[in-house]
Every structure is written in structure tokens, then in C-alpha cells.
C-alpha positions in Angstrom: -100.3 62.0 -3.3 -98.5 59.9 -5.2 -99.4 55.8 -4.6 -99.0 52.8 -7.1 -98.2 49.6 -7.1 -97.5 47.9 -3.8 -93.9 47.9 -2.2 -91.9 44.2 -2.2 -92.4 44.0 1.5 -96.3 45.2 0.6 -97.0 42.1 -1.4 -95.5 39.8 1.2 -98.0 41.1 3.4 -100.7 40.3 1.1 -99.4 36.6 0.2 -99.2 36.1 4.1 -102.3 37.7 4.7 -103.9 35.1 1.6 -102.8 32.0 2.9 -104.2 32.9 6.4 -107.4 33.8 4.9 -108.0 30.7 3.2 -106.8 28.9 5.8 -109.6 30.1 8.5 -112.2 30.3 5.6 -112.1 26.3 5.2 -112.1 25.5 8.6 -114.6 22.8 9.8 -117.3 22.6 11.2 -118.2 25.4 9.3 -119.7 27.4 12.1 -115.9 27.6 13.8 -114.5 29.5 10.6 -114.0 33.2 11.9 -114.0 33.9 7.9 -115.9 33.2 4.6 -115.7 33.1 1.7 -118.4 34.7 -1.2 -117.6 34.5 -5.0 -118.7 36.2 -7.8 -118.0 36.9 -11.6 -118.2 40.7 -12.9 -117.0 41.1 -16.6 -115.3 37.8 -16.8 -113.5 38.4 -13.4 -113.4 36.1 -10.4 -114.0 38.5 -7.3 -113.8 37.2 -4.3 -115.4 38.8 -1.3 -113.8 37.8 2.4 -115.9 38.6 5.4 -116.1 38.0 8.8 -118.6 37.7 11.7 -118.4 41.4 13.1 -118.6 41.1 16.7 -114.5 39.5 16.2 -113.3 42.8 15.7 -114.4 44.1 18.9 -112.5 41.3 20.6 -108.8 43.0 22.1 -106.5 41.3 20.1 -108.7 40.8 17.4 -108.4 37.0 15.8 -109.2 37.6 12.7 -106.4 37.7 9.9 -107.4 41.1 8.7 -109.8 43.9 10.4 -110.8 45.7 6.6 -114.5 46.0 6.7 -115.0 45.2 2.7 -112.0 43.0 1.4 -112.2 41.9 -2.7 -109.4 40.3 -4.1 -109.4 38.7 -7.8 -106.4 37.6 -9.9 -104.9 39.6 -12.8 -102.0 37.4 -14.8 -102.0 34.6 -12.9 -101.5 36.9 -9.5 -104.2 37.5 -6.9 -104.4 40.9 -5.7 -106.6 43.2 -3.5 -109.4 45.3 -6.0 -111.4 46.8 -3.3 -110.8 47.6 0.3 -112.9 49.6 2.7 -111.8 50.9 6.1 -110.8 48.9 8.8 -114.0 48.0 10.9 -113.8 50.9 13.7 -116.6 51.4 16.3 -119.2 54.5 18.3 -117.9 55.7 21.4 -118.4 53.6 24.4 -119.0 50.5 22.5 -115.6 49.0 22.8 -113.0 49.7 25.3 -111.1 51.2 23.1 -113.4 53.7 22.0 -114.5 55.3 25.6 -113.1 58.7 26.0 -110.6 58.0 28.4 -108.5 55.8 26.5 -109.0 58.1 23.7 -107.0 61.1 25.7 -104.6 58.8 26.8 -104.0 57.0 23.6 -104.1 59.4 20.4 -102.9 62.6 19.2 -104.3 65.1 16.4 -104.7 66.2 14.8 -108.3 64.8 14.5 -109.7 65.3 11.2 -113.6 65.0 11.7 -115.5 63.9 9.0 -119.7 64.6 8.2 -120.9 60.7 8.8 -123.8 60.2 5.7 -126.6 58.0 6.2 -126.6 56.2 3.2 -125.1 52.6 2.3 -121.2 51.8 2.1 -120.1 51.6 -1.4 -116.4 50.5 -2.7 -115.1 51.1 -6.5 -111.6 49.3 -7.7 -110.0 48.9 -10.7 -109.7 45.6 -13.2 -108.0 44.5 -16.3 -105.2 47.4 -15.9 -107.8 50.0 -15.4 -109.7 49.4 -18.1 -113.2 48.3 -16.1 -114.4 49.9 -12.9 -115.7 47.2 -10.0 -118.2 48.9 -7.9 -119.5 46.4 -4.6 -121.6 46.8 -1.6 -120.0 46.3 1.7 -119.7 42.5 0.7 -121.2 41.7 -2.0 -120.8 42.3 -6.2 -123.6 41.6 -7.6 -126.5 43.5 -5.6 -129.0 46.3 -5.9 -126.9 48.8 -4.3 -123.9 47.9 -6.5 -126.2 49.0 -9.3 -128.0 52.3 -8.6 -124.4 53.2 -7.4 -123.1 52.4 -10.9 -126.0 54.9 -12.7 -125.1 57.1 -9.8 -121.5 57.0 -10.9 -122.2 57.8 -14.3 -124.1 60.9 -13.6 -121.9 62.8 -11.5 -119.2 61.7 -14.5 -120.8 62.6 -17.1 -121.5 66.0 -16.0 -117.8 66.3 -15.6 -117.2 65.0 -19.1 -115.6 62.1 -17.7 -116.6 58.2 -18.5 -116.0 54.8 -15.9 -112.9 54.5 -17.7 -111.3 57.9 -16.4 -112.4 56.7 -13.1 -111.2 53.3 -13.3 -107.5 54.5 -14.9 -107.2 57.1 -12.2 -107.6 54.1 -9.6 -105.6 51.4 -11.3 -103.0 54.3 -11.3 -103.0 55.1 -7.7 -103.5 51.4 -6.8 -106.6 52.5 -4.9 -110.0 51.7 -3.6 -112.8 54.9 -3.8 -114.5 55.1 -0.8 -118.2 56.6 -0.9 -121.5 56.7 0.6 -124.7 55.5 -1.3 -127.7 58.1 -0.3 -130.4 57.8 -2.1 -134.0 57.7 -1.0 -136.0 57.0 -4.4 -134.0 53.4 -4.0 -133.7 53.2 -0.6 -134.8 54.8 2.5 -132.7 54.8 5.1 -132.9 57.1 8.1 -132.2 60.8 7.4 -134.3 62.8 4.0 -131.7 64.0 2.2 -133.6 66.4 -0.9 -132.9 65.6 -4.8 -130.0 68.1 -5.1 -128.0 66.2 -2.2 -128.5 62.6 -3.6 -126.2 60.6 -5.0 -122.6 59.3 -4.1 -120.7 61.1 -1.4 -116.7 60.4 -1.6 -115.2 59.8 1.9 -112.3 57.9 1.6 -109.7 56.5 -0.9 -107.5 53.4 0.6 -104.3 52.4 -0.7 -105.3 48.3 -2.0 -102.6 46.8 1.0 -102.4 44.6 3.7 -102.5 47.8 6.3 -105.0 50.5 6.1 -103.5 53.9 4.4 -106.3 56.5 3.4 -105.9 59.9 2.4 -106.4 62.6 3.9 -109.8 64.8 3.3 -107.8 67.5 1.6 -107.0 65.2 -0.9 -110.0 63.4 -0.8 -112.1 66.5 -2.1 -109.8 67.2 -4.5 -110.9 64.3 -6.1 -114.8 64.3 -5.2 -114.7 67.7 -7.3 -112.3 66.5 -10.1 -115.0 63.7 -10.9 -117.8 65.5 -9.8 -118.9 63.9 -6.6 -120.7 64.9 -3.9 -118.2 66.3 -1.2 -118.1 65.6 2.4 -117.9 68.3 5.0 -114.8 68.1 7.6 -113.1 69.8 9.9 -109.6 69.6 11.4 -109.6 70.1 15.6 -105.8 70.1 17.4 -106.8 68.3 20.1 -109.3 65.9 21.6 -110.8 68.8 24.0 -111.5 70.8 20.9 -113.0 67.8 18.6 -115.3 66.8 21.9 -116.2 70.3 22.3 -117.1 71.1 19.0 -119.2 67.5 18.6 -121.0 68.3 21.7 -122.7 71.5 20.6 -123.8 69.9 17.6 -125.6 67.3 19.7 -127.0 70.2 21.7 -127.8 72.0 18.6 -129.5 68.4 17.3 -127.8 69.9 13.6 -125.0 71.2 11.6 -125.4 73.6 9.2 -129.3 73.6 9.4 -129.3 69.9 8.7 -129.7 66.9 11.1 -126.8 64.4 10.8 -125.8 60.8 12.0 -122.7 61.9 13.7 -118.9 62.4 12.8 -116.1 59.5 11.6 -112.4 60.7 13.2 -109.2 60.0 11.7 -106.1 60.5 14.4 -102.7 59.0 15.5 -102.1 56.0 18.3 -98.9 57.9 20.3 -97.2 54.5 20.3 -97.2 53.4 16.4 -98.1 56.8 15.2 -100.5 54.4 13.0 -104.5 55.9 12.3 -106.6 55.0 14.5 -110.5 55.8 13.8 -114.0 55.9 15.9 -117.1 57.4 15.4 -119.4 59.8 16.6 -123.5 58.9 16.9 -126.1 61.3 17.7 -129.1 59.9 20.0 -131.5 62.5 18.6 -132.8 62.5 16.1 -131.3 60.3 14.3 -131.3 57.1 16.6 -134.8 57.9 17.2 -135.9 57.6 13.8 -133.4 54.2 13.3 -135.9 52.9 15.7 -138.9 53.7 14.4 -137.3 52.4 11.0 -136.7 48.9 12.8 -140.1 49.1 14.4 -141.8 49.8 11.1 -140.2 46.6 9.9 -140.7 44.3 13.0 -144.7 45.1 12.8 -145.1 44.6 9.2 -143.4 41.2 10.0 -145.4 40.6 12.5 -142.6 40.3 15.0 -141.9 41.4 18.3 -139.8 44.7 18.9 -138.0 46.7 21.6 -137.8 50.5 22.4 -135.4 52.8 24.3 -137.3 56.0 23.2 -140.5 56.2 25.4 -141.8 58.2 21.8 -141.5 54.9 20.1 -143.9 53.2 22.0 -146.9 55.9 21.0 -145.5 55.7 17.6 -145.8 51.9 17.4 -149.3 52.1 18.9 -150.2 54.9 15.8 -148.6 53.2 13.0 -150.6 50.0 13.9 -153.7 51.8 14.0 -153.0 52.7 10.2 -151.1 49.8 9.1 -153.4 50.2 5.6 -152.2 53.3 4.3 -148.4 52.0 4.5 -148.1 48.7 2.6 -145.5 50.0 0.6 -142.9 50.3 2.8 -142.0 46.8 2.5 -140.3 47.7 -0.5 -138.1 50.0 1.1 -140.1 53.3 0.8 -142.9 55.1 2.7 -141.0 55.1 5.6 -140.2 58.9 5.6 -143.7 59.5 5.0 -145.4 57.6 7.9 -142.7 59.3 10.2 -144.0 62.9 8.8 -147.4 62.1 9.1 -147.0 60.9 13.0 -145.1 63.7 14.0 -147.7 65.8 12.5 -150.5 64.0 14.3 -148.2 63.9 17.6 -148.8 68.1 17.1 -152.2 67.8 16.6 -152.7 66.2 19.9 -151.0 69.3 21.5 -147.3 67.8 21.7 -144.6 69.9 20.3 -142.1 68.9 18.1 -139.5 70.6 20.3 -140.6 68.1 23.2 -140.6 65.1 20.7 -136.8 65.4 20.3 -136.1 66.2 23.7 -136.4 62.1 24.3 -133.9 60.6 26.4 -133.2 56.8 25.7 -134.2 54.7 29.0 -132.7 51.3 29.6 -132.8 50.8 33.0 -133.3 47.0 33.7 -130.3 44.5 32.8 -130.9 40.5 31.5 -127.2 38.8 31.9 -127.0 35.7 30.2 -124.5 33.3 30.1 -124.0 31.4 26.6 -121.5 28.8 27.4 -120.5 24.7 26.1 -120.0 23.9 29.7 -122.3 22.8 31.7 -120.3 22.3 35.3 -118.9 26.0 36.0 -121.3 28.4 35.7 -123.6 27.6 38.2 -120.7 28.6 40.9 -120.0 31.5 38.5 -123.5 33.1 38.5 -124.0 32.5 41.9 -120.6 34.1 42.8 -122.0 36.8 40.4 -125.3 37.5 42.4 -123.8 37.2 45.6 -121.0 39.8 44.8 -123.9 42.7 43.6 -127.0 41.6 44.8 -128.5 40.5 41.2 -131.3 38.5 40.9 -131.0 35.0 39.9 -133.2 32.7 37.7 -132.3 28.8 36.5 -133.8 27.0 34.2 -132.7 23.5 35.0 -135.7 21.7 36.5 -138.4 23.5 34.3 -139.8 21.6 31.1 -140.6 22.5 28.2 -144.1 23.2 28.2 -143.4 25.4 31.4 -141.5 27.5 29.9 -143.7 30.7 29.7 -143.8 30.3 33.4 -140.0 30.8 33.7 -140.5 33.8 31.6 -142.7 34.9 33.7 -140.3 34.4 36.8 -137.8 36.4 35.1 -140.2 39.5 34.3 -141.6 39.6 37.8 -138.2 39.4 39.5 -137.1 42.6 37.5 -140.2 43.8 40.6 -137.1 43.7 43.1 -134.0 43.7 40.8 -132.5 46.0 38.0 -129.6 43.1 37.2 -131.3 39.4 36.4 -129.0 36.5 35.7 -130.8 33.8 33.8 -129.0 30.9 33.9 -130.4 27.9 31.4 -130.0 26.5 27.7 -126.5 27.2 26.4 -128.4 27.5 22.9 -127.9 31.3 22.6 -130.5 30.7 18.9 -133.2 29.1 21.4 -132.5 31.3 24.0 -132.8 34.7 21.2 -135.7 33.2 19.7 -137.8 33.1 23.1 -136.6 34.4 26.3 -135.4 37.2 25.6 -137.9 38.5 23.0 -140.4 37.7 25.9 -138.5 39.4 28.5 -138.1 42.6 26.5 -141.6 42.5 25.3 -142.8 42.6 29.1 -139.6 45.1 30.2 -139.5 47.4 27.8 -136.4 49.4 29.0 -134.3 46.3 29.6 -131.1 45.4 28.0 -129.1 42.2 27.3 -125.8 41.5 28.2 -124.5 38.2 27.0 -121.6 36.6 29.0 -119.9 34.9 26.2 -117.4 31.9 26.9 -114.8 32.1 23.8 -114.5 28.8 22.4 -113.2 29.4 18.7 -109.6 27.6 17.9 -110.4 25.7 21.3 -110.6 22.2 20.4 -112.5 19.8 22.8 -110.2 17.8 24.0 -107.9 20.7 25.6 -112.0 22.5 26.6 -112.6 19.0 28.5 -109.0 18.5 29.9 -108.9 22.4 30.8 -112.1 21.8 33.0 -111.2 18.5 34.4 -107.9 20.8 36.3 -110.3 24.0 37.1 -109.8 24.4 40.8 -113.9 24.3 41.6 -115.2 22.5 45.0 -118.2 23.0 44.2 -117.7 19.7 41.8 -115.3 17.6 44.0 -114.6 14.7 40.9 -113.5 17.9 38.9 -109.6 17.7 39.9 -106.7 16.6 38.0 -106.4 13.2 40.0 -109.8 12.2 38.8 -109.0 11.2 35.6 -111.9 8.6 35.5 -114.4 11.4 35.1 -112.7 12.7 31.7 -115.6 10.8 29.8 -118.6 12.7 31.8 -116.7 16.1 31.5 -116.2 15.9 28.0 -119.7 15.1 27.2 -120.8 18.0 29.2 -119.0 20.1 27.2 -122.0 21.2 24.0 -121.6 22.1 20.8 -120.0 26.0 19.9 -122.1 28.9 18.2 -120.2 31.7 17.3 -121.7 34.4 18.6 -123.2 37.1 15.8 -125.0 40.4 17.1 -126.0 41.3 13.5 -127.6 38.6 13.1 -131.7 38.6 13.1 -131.1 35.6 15.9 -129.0 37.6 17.9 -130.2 41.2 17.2 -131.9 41.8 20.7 -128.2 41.6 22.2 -127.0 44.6 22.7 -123.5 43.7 24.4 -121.4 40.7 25.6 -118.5 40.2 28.1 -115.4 37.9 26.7 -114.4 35.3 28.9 -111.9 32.6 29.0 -112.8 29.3 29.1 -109.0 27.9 29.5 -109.1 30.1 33.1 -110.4 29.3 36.7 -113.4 30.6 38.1 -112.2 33.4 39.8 -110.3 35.5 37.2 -113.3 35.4 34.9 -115.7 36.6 37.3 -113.2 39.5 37.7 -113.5 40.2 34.1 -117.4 40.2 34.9 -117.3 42.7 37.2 -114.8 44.6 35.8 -116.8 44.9 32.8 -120.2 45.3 33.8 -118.7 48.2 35.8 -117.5 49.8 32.7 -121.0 49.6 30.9 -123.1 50.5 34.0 -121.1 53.4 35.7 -123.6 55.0 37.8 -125.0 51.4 39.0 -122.4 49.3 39.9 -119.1 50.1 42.0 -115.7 48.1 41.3 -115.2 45.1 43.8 -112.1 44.3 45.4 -110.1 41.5 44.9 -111.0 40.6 48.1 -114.7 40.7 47.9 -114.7 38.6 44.8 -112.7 35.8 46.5 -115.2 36.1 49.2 -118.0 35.8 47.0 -116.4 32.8 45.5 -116.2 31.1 49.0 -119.3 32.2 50.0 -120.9 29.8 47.4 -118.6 27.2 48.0 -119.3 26.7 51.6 -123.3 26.9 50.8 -122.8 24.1 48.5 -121.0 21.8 50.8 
């Protein structure tokens, strides 16, 4: 394929694409900015890494100026250009709408090109000074550990080419190009699959054309290159349609391998049928592999002493037999030992008459949903939750008369209702970082197949002022001075209205979130708790059954009338 440098109307995208980025990277406060900034000097070079808070890119249109996953730009001659660029951020089946099977039959066509998903770390090589010097990041960052062993890694599989950096960097400066590969390596790093010597080292998966829209080659091409330089390749294959792909991914899950080896899952490359643009989603196997991701985080959260969760109902007697010889692992705080410990469990889980074809025979079980409502406002959602419960029949927990020091007690309330309910709305601190930090790790620590569900009110680019004036015209009974003649209240509703976290499920305060609902705080009542239902009936298929329109204005009265 023949690429080089960017098009006239390609470089007007990028200028564009610049002043936006800067522009919502110097936003403040600085917890509104949907973007930051990170800089760094490599060889003399100013490289500057944009990134954003991932959970944006699952929002439908996505806000952010850009949706690469692992953007580096840096100016050559006076002009700033784009050195690295990964793949545009692209998600698992069923974790977006977008991504659920449905939509994927309705929306795509092949051919699907299914690549071999490597459990390693993301790695991204560019070219500088005219090809002259190779950049090699992380996901994010420059100047890291994996950036590093990836750059020794890079020149072994060179040198036993009889190629140098150089060759590498000239072909890439040529093309105008960003080498995409996968970083596994388990002397540096264990991760979550054991891949043996011979099958260490960088894995080539993609190379992106360094513009404003994502354009990646195909994997013919792609191994083409892998073997020119020496790289490891990775394994794909080509389905005509999505019957075949699904097909084909499903006996692999049955099987638990391909090719005699366990794998994370597949990355697809296909068509939208309206743009004709690629679209790409993911594939992720359950067993073994996100059985052994959870013992990994396990490992971690007992060595730090913290609380954990589990789906698997193996990870529970793992967690129990790792404590028990906490000792003979100390070294896995440096990033190795894990795959040892897991060998030695399994091994012991045999010895105690279990068999290792029962052990990955585990089904996940999250039966018990928290819904949380993280929200600057303090005058709707009461009426919303309890609209919400009286709709499906959910339990219902506040927080509003209990104090501090009785706060264990409310935990407790919560646990114990789960008795009587699988759905439990706690409705209480609109600090989701409070909220992380102790409810819901004592909830999960006490419900061990429970789930959170945030209900998210989307405040970024929402100044106060329209927040406070948007609530003061809601059309809510239930608070009779909230209407647009009482103008004298403006004062009391705007200082109801809290300060706005952005809401990060990557981070270690969020990480025991597993999803979130969107709504809108600029909206009445009603049409959000539409979205609520219409989304919790999309996660929870075999629980919940879509409402009418009907039903949910009922509801809606039902808890107007009880407050008057």
C-alpha cells in the first residue's frame, strides 16, 4: 500500500483537530477538561501525549475531539504533526450499545477480518527527524518501562533480520505511519496468559496512517511487514459474514483454545453500511482467561491489603489459599510470581480431588444489582428513584437522616435488603469518590455476586447557571417552589446544585463500577427515567421486562400524589 504524507484536506483536519484539543485540555476547573495534556522530551523532541478519561468514548455521540486511543503529536520545522497513533478506542461485545450483536447485524458488512487478541501491553512506534530516529511509547506515555523493554525487544527481532531502528524508522516516516504491536513478555511483566520463550516478544497488529481519521491496513499487509522486519506475526482469519465470524468465535469459546493455545479473544475489523467507514469491536473469552484476570486483580488487592470482588465462585477458594501462603509469594509485587502461584493452586485444587476440567467449567455469577445515582442536584432524584422502585419493584435505601458515625449501619441496611431484593437503589452522597471508597466496597464485600450500576447525571460543558436555571423550569410537583414563576428560589436551587466529578471507571476510585446509565440533566423527570428503564432492560435481559410509556407516567404520578 502505498501512503505518505497527509492529503491538503488531511492536514486541515489535523489543525482543526489541534486547536480543539488544546482548547478542551486547558479548560478550568481542571476536573471538567474531557482531555489532557502529558509532555515529554525523547532525543531532543517535544512529544506530546493527549489522553482522555475513557468512559467518554462510550458516550453515543462521543464529546471528545478525537476517539484514537494513543495520540502523540510533536513539531518538525516549526509544524506540529501526529508521530504516533493507535486505534480508535473500540469496545467487548455487550459493553456499549453499539457493540451488542444486534446492532452489529443490522449495522456492518464483511468482510470481517478477525484478528488473534495478545495479552500483552499496547505498544506504538513513529517516526522523527525525517526518519532518522524511531519513537516507541506505551499507550500514553514516552518515557516508561514498557517503552523500554519494547525498544530491546525491537532490536532483537531486527537484528536477526539484519535490519537496524533506522530501517524501521525510514520505512515509517516513508509511509507516514504508526506500527502497531503488542508487548508480551513475562520475564518483565506478567500479565494474564504464559506465553513460552520462543513466543515472546513484539507482536505486529496494526499499522495506522498518522491522520485525523483512523486508516489501518489490512492483515495481509500487515504480515507482510511483521516478516520483512522479523516480528512476531499475528494469526487472522477472514469470515464473509457475521453468522460465520460468530460461529467460528463460538467454538473457540467452547473449545476454551485455538490452535492448542488459550487466548484472550478476537479484535474485528468490518464496514458501517452507511459510511462504508471501519468499524471495530472485540471479542473476550470468560474462561480461562477472565478467570485468571481475576485472580491477577485478587493477587494484587490482598498483597495491598484491600478489599476485592469475585464473579468466579473458584476465586473465592483461590483467595482463601493464596492467603494461607501469602509467604512464599512476596515477589509478585514486582510484577512476577503470579503465574506460579496460579500453577501451584490449580495443582493443589487436584490434589483435593477437583479436576481441572471442572475448574474451567466456572460460570461468572452476578446476580444482585446496587444502582446508584451520582448526581450535583440535590432536588430531583428523590422523585426519580422512587419513580424507579415503584416502576420494578427495587428496593430502596436513603441516606439522608443517617450520620456519620452511623454509617456502617446503613451498610448494613443495604446488605440485608438484597434478603428480599436483587435491584437496590441507594440513594445518598452525590460524592461518587466517598461513595467508591465505602459503600460500595462494603456492599460487595458482604454480596459477593453483586454489581454496580451507576446512574450518571452528565454535567460536563453544562455551566451552573443554565444547571440551576434548567432545574428551576423542571416540571416536578413534588417540589412546588421549583417552577418558572418562582424566580425567588433561584438562590436555594443554585446552591443545591454540588460540585461535578467526571466520572472515571479506570480509575482505582471508581474500579468497583462496572457500568453507568447517561442521563440528561437539561431534561424532565420523566424522559430520563425512560432512559433508566430502557437501559437497565438492555443490561439485565432475563430480569427486567420493558415498561410502557404508560406505566412509567404512572409511576411518575404515583409518587407525586404520595408526596402531596
Amino acid at each position: 500500500m502505498n501512503w505518505g504524507p497527509l492529503t491538503r484536506e488531511e492536514q486541515q483536519e489535523f489543525q482543526k483537530l489541534l486547536v480543539k484539543m488544546k482548547e478542551v485540555s486547558t479548560v478550568e476547573p481542571a476536573s471538567k477538561r474531557l482531555q489532557e495534556q502529558e509532555v515529554s522530551v525523547f532525543a531532543s523532541h517535544r512529544i506530546v501525549s493527549w489522553r482522555s478519561t475513557d468512559f467518554l468514548h462510550r458516550k453515543d455521540p462521543c464529546p471528545l475531539p478525537t476517539r484514537a486511543r494513543g495520540l502523540f503529536t510533536s513539531a518538525e520545522n516549526g509544524e506540529e504533526r501526529i508521530v504516533a497513533r493507535g486505534y480508535d478506542k473500540f469496545f467487548k461485545i455487550d459493553e456499549v450499545r453499539r457493540t451488542e450483536w444486534t446492532w452489529i447485524e443490522s449495522n456492518t458488512h464483511g468482510p470481517f477480518e478477525m484478528t488473534v487478541k495478545e495479552d500483552g501491553c499496547l505498544i506504538l512506534a513513529g517516526s522523527l527527524n525525517q526518519g532518522r530516529e524511531l519513537l516507541i511509547t506505551s499507550k500514553h506515555s514516552v518515557d516508561v518501562p514498557h517503552s523500554k523493554v519494547a525498544r530491546r525487544w525491537m532490536e532483537k527481532h531486527l537484528s536477526q533480520m539484519g535490519k537496524t531502528i533506522e530501517d524501521l524508522a525510514g520505512f515509517l516516516h516513508k509511509i507516514n505511519a504508526t506500527a502497531v504491536f503488542e508487548l508480551c513478555d513475562e520475564e518483565f511483566e506478567e500479565q494474564v496468559l504464559e506465553y513460552p520463550e520462543r513466543a515472546r516478544g513484539l507482536y505486529l497488529h496494526g499499522i495506522n496512517r498518522n491522520s485525523v481519521k483512523l486508516n489501518t491496513w489490512p492483515s495481509t499487509e500487515v504480515t507482510k511487514v511483521a516478516e520483512h522486519f522479523g516480528f512476531h506475526k499475528v494469526q487472522w482469519f477472514i469470515m464473509n459474514t457475521i453468522e460465520e465470524g460468530r460461529e467460528f468465535a463460538d467454538k473457540v469459546h467452547k473449545d476454551q483454545m485455538l490452535d492448542g493455545r488459550a487466548i484472550e479473544g478476537f479484535v474485528v475489523r468490518c464496514k458501517l453500511n452507511e459510511s462504508n467507514e471501519l468499524y471495530m469491536f472485540k471479542i473476550k473469552y470468560d474462561m480461562p482467561y477472565l478467570m485468571f484476570h481475576e485472580w491477577r486483580n485478587v493477587t494484587y488487592k490482598i498483597l495491598a491489603r484491600e478489599r476485592f470482588l469475585t464473579t468466579f465462585p473458584m476465586t473465592r477458594y483461590y483467595a482463601s489459599w493464596f492467603k494461607q501462603n501469602l509467604d512464599r509469594f512476596s515477589g509478585i509485587n514486582s510484577q512476577k510470581g503470579l503465574f506460579s502461584a496460579r500453577r501451584e493452586f490449580i495443582e493443589h485444587y487436584k490434589s483435593t480431588g477437583g479436576s481441572e476440567a471442572e475448574l474451567f467449567k466456572q460460570i461468572p455469577n452476578k446476580s444482585k444489582v446496587l444502582l446508584i445515582l451520582v448526581t450535583p442536584i440535590d432536588y430531583v432524584k428523590t422523585t426519580l428513584l422512587q419513580a424507579l422502585s415503584h416502576l420494578f419493584g427495587f428496593g430502596h435505601v436513603k441516606d439522608s437522616d443517617i450520620k456519620e458515625s452511623q454509617q456502617t449501619e446503613f451498610y448494613t441496611r443495604i446488605s440485608n435488603m438484597f434478603n428480599s431484593y436483587d435491584f437496590v437503589i441507594m440513594e445518598g452522597s452525590r460524592s461518587i469518590s466517598k461513595l467508591q471508597e465505602t459503600l460500595i466496597a462494603d456492599v460487595k464485600s458482604n454480596i459477593r455476586n453483586c454489581q454496580v450500576v451507576t446512574l450518571y447525571w452528565a454535567c460536563e460543558n453544562i455551566t451552573e447557571l443554565r444547571l440551576s436555571t434548567s432545574i428551576a423550569n423542571l416540571d416536578d410537583q413534588v417540589y412546588n417552589l421549583l417552577t418558572s414563576k418562582c424566580t425567588a428560589t433561584f438562590p436555594k436551587i443554585a446552591g443545591n446544585t454540588g460540585p461535578f466529578e467526571l466520572l472515571d471507571l479506570e480509575s482505582r476510585t471508581n474500579s468497583l463500577i462496572e457500568n453507568f446509565i447517561e442521563l440528561n440533566p437539561l431534561e424532565d423527570i420523566a424522559p430520563n427515567l425512560q432512559i433508566i428503564a430502557s437501559e437497565l432492560c438492555r443490561m439485565f435481559p432475563g430480569k427486567l421486562e420493558q415498561p410502557s410509556d404508560i406505566e412509567i407516567i404512572q409511576a411518575l404520578e404515583s409518587v407525586r400524589q404520595a408526596a402531596q
